[in-house]
Structure formats: structure tokens, C-alpha cells
C-alpha positions as CSV (number, residue, x, y, z in Angstrom):
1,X,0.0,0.0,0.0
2,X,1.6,3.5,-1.0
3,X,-0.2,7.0,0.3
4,X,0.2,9.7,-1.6
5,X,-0.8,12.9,-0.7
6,X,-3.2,15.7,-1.6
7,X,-5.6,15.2,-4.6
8,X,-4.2,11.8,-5.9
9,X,-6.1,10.0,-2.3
10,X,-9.4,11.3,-2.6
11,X,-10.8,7.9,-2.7
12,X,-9.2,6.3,0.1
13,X,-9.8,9.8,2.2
14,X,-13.5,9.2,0.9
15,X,-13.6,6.0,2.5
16,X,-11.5,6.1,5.4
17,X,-14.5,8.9,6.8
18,X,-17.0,7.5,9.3
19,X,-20.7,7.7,8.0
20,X,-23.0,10.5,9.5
21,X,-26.4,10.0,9.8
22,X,-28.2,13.7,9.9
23,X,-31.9,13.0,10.5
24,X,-34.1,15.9,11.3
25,X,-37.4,15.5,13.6
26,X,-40.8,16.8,12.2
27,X,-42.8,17.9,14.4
28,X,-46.8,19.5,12.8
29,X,-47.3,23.3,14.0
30,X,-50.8,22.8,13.5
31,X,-52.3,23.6,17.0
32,X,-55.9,21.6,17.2
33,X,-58.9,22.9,18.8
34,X,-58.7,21.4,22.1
35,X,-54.8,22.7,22.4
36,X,-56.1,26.2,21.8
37,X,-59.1,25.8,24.4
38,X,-55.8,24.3,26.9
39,X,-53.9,27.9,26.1
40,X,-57.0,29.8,27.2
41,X,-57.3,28.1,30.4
42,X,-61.1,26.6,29.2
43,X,-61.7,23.4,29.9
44,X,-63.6,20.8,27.7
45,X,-66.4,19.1,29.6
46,X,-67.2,15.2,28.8
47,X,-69.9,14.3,26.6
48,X,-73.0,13.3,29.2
49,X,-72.4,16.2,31.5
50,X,-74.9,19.1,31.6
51,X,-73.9,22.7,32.5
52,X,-75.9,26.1,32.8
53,X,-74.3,29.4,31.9
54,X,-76.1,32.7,32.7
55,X,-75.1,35.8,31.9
56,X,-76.2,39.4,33.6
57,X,-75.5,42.8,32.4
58,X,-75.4,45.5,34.7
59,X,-75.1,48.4,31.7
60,X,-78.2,49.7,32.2
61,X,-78.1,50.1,35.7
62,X,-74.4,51.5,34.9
63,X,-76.7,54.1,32.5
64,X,-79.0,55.2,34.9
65,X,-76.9,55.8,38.0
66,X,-74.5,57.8,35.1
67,X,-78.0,60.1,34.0
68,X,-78.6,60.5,38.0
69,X,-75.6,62.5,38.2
70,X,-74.6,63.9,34.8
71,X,-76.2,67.7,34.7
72,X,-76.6,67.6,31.1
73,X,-79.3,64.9,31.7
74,X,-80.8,66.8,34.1
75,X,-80.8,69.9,31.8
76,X,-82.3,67.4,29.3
77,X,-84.9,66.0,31.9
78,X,-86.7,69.4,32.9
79,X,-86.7,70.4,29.1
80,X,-88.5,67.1,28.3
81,X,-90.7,67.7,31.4
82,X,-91.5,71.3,30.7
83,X,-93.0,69.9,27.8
84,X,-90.1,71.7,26.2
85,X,-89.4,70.8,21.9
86,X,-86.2,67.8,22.6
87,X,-85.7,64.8,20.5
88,X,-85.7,63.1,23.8
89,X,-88.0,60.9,26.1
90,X,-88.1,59.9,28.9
91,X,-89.5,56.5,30.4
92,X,-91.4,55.9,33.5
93,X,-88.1,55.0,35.2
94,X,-86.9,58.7,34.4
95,X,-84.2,57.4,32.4
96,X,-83.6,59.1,28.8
């Protein structure tokens, strides 16, 4: 066996290299339903189980204690009661 050097042992260098596997890991970025219910902190009930959900506004309370004290609403309210030309009304409540 005789080396020689440089370009005239590219074959044997070829061959005297170990083999290197490079294999890569797929993972999907899809994110499914129930992963994106699992971010937002909601929980999936099982199928079989019955749940109620009731929902109150308090906006119109939040409207009328607002009129109470604004005093352009209570400018509006005498004009409207004075019988006064408005494009307002008023309700039996005394909200506008």
C-alpha cells in the first residue's frame, strides 16, 4: 500500500471517513382545537355532563346611576318635562 498525498487519495480519504447519519425530527405546527381551548385556560367538559351558563349585564343600571348625576341629563330631563321641543324621552323609570 503506497499514500500519496493531496488530490491523488481522494478515494481512500473518501472512504476512510465515518458515516453521519443527519436525520431531522418533524414535528406539525398545527395547533388543534382542544390545544387552543388548553392555552386559554377553558376546559372541555365530557360528553354526558350538563352545565348552565347565565349571563347578567349591569349596563343599564351603569346608564341610569350615570343620567342621575350627569347635569346635562338633568338639563335634558326638565326640558323634556317642561314639555319643552327635545328629540328626547323619557321612560317611567326617568331614564332618557
Amino acid at each position: 500500500m503506497h499514500y500519496h498525498p493531496g488530490k491523488a487519495n481522494v478515494v481512500a480519504d473518501a472512504l476512510s471517513h465515518k458515516a453521519h447519519c443527519n436525520c431531522l425530527i418533524v414535528m406539525p405546527k398545527d395547533i388543534t382545537l382542544c390545544q387552543e381551548l388548553e392555552n386559554l385556560g377553558i376546559e372541555t367538559i365530557p360528553q354526558g355532563s350538563l352545565a348552565n351558563l347565565k349571563i347578567d349585564s349591569n349596563l343599564e343600571a351603569q346608564i341610569v346611576m350615570a343620567q342621575k348625576e350627569d347635569n346635562g341629563m338633568k338639563y335634558l330631563k326638565e326640558k323634556i318635562s317642561n314639555k319643552a321641543p327635545t328629540d328626547f324621552k323619557m321612560d317611567d323609570a326617568g331614564v332618557i
